[in-house]
C-alpha atoms as one frame of an Amber mdcrd trajectory, in Angstrom:
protein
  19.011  11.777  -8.254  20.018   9.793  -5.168  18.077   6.846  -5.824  20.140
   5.906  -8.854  23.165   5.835  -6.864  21.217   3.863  -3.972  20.123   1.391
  -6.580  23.432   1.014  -8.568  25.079   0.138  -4.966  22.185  -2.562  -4.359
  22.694  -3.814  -7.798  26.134  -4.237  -7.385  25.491  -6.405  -4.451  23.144
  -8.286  -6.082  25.532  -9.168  -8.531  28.061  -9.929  -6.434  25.326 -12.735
  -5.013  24.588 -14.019  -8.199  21.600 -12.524  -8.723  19.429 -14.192  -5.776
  21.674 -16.645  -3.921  22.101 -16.294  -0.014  24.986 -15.119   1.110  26.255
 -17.639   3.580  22.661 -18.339   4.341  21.707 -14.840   5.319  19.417 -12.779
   3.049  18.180 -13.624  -0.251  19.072 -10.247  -2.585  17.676 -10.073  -6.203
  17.614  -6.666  -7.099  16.843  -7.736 -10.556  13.382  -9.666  -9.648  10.503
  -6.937 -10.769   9.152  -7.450 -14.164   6.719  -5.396 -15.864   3.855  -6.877
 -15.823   1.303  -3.946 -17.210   1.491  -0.642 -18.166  -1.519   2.308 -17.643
  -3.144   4.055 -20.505  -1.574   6.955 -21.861  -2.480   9.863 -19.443  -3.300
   7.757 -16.298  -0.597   8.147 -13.862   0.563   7.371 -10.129  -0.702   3.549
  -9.352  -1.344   3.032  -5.934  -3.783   0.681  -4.599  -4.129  -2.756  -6.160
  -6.638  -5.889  -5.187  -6.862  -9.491  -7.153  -9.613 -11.681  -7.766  -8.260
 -14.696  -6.441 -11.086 -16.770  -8.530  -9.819 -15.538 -12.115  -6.812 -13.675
 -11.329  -7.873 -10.157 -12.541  -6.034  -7.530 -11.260  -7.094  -4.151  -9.696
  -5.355  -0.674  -9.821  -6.204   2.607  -8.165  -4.449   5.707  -9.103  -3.591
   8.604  -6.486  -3.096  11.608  -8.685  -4.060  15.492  -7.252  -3.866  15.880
 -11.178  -7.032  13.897 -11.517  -7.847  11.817 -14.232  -7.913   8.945 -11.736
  -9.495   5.497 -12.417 -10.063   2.274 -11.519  -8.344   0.074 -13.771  -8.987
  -3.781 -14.106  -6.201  -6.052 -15.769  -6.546  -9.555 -17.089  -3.704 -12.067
 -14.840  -1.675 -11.731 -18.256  -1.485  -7.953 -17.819  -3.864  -7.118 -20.794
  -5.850  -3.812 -19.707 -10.260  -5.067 -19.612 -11.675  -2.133 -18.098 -11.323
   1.100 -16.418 -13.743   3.808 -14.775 -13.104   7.295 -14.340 -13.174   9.083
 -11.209 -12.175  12.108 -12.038 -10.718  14.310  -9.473 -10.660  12.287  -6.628
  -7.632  10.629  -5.428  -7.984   6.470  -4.731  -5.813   5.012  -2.363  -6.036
   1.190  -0.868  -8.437  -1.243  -2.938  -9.695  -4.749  -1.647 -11.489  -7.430
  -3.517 -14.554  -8.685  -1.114 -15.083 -12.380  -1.494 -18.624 -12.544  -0.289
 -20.169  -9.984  -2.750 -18.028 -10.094  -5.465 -16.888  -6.428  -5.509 -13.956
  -4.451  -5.285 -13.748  -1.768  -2.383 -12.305   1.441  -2.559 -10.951   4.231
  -0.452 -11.921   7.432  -1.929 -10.082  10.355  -0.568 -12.353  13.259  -2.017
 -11.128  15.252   1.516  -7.932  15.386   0.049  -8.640  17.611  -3.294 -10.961
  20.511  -2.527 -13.859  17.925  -0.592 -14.840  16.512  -3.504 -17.707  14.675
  -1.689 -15.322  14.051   1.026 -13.253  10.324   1.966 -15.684   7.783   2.238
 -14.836   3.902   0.945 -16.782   2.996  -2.076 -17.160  -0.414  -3.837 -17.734
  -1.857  -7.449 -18.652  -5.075  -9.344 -15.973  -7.233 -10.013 -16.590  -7.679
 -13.420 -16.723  -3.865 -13.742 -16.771  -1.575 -16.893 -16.857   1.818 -17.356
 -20.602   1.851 -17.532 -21.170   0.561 -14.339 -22.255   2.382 -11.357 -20.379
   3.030  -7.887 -21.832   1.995  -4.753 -21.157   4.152  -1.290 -20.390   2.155
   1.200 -19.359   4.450   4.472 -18.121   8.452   4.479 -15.412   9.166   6.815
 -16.161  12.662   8.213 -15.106  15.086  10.936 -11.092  13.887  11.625 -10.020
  14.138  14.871  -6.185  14.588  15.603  -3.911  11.965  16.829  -2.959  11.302
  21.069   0.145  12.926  21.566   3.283  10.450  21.430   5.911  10.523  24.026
   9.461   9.282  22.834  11.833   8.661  25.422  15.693   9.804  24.381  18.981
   7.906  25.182  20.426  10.547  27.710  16.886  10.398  29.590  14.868  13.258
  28.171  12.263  13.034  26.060  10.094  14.416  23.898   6.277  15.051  22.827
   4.701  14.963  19.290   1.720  16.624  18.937  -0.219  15.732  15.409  -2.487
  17.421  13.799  -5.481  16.656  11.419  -7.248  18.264   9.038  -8.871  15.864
   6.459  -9.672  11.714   6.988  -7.837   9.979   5.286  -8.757   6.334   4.516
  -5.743   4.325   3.156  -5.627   0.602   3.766  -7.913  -1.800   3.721  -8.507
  -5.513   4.325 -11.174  -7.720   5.073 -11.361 -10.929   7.634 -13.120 -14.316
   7.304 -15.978 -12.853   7.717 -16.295  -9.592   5.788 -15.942  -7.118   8.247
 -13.431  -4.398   6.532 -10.516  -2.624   8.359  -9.348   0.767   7.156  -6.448
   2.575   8.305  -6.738   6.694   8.206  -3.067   8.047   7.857  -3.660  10.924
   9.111  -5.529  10.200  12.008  -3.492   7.829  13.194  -6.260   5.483  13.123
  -7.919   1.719  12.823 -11.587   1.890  11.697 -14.152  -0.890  11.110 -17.007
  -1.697   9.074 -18.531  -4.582  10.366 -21.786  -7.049   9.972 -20.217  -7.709
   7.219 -19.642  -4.651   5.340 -21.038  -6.116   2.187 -24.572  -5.731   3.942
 -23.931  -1.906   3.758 -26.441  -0.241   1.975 -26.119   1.825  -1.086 -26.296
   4.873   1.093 -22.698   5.882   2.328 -24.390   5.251   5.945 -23.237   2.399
   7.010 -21.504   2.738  10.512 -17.703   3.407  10.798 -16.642   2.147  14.327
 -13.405   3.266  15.331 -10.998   0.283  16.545  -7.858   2.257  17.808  -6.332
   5.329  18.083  -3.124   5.592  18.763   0.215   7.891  18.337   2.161   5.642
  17.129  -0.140   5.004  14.191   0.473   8.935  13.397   3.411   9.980  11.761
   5.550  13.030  11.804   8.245  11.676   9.412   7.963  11.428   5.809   6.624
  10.716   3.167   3.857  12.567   5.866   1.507   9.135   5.601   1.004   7.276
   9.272  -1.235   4.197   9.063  -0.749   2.767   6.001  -1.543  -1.193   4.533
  -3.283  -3.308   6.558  -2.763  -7.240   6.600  -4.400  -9.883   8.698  -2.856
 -13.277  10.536  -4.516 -16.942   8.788  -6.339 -16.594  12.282  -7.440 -12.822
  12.130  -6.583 -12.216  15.626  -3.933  -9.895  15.012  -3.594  -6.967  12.304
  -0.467  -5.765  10.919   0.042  -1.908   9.959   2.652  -0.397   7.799   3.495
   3.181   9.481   5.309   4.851   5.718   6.659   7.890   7.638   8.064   6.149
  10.476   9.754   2.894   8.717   7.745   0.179  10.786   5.855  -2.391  10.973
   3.030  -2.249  13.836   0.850  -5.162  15.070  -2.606  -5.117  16.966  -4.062
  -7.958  18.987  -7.708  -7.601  17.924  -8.744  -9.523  21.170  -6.998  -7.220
  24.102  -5.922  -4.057  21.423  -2.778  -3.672  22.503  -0.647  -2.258  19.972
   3.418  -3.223  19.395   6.166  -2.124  16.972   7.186  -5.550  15.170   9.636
  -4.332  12.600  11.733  -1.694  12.342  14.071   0.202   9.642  11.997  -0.178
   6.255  12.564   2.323   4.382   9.298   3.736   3.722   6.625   0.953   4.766
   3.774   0.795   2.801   1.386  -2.057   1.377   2.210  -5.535   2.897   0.678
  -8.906   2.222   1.368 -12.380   3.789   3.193 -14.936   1.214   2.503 -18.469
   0.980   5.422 -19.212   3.187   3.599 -17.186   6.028   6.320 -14.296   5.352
   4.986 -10.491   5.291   5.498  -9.104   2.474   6.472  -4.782   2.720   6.963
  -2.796   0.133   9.246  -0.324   1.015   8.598   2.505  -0.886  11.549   5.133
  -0.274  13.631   1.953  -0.682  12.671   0.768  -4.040  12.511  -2.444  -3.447
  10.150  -4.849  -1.340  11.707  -7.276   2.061   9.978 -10.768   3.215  10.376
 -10.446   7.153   9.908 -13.586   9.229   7.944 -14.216  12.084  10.153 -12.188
  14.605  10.274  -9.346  12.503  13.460  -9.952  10.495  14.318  -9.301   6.916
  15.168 -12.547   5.073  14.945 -11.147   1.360  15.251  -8.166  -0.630  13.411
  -8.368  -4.056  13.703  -5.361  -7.095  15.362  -2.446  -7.144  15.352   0.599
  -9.066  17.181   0.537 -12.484  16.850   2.801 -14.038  13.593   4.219 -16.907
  13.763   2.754 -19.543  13.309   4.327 -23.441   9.625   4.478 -22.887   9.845
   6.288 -20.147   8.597   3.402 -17.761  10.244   2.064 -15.120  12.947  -0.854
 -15.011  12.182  -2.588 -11.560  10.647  -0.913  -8.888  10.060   2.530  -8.134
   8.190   4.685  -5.683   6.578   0.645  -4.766   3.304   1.709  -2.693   0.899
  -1.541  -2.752   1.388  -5.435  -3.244  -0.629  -8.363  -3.376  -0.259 -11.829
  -4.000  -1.437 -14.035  -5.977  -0.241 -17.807  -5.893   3.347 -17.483  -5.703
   3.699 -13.927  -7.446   3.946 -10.555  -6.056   2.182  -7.859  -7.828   3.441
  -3.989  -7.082   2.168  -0.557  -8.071   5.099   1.658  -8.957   3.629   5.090
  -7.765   6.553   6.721  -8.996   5.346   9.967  -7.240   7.078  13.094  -6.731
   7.168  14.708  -3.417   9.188  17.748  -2.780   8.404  21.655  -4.221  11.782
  21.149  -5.928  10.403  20.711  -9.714  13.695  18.544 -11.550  15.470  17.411
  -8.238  13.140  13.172  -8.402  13.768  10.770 -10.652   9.861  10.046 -10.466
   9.742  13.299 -12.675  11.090  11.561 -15.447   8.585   8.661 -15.517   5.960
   9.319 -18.668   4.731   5.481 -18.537   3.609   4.184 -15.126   3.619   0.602
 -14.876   2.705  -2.662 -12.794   5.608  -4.819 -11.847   5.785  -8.625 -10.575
   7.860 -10.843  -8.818   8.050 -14.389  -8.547   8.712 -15.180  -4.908  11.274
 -17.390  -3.794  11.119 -20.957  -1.673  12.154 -18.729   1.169  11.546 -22.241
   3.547  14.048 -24.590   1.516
């Protein structure tokens, strides 16, 4: 149960700031700042992805459970549950909401649960209900592993990763100004596009897939196991920024030479990340339980949520397990995955979760 110790000593700090003030001008720390702001249907479990329609304010959820019993689930902006469509066995992770055709796009990871079908990114209507038919969009097929990554060590040696790969694995997603789509595979330490825009794709799954980089450091050997992760895009969409979960950073690619940089370091478990209003990135960390705003070098300058505790329902209080964000106006909405990942059945707190839950946070004037 170590994160409820983690969480009671980040509470306790947060108290001792008053709940959200900086202390002496350094970091904002609220640990109290998630709210729920939806809970899943009884039997849906493990929220992952999530998407908004910035026009209406509906929310999108994707749910990432080798249980199955995994949907797409469409909330109203005041949380109230509108639609949802089954997809069975097949894992969803990242979801993005495609201005230019009006439909949601998802990655499908069929590779990852006996090939159902295989990974491929998928996409929806909008407006969405549980009659309504999914559209193929691109398959991802035929993984090929990560370069080997050479780390250098402080007394002059070093050593060589070697990765391997043995299903795609499509994860983030995010689309520019112009509707080409960028995917991140976690597992092969990769950037993909679809371009031309993707929303010409036809209804065939054969659109092309062009690969963008590959790279070792988009690979992971750390845990949890995932390498390229969410995928966010600067107000000029000439660079990309990727979370790497397993190894705690923040990556960024210059789309117009590729080169590839680490430009944050030390979150806890990287995973979706969004730009705020304020031009801060948003990360959710998700082995921290809570989510950090880092500025334009790279630097935390707030800590929002923590974990809590569950609560009588068995949902969470504040964040747990926090995989994807997104933002809409000035509020940050965050899928508490709340998933289990050791063999060790009664050693996670995420074990005890029985209602799996939405949260939001207001964000704070962070350039006052």
């Amino acid at each position: 149960m170590k994160r409820i110790l983690a969480s009671t000593l980040v509470f306790a700090l947060g108290t001792l700031l008053a709940g959200g003030a900086r202390a002496g001008d350094g970091v904002i720390v609220k640990p109290n700042a998630a709210q729920r702001f939806a809970t899943l249907p009884d039997g849906v479990a493990f929220p992952e992805g999530i998407a908004a329609n910035p026009a209406n304010g509906d929310i999108y959820v994707s749910t990432f459970n080798f249980g199955g019993n995994n949907k797409l689930l469409r909330f109203s902006k005041t949380g109230r549950l509108l639609a949802q469509k089954d997809f069975g066995a097949t894992p969803l992770l990242g979801l993005a909401f495609n201005g230019i055709d009006g439909k949601v796009y998802i990655a499908n990871n069929g590779a990852l649960a006996s090939d159902m079908g295989g990974s491929r990114i998928e996409r929806i209507d909008a407006d969405f209900n549980a009659g309504t038919p999914i559209e193929h969009v691109a398959a991802f097929q035929n993984p090929v592993p990560p370069p080997d990554r050479t780390v250098i060590n402080p007394d002059g040696s070093q050593d060589t990763i070697q990765f391997g790969d043995n299903a795609p694995a499509p994860n983030g997603l995010v689309f520019d100004d112009f509707g080409d789509l960028f995917v991140s595979d976690s597992f092969q330490g990769a950037i993909f596009s679809i371009a031309n825009p993707a929303a010409n794709c036809p209804n065939t799954a054969a659109c092309t897939v062009t690969k963008v980089i590959q790279d070792g450091l988009l690979a992971t050997a750390g845990f949890p196991p995932f390498g390229a992760n969410g995928l966010t895009l600067s107000r000029d969409d000439m660079t990309l920024y990727i979370a790497n979960t397993g190894d705690d950073r923040i990556l960024k690619l210059d789309l117009g030479s590729n080169a590839l940089s680490v430009f944050a370091e030390s979150i806890n478990g990287a995973d979706g990340i969004a730009f705020g209003p304020s031009g801060h990135l948003w990360v959710a960390a998700n082995q921290g339980d809570h989510v950090v705003a880092l500025d334009a070098d790279g630097l935390v300058v707030a800590q929002l949520g923590a974990f809590l505790g569950i609560r009588n329902d068995g949902a969470v209080r504040g964040l747990l397990f926090p995989a994807s964000v997104v933002v809409v106006g000035h509020k940050l909405f965050v899928t508490n995955l709340a998933l289990p990942l050791n063999n060790d059945p009664g050693d996670e707190v995420e074990e005890m979760v029985t209602q799996y839950t939405i949260s939001w946070i207001n964000l704070p004037p962070l350039d006052d």
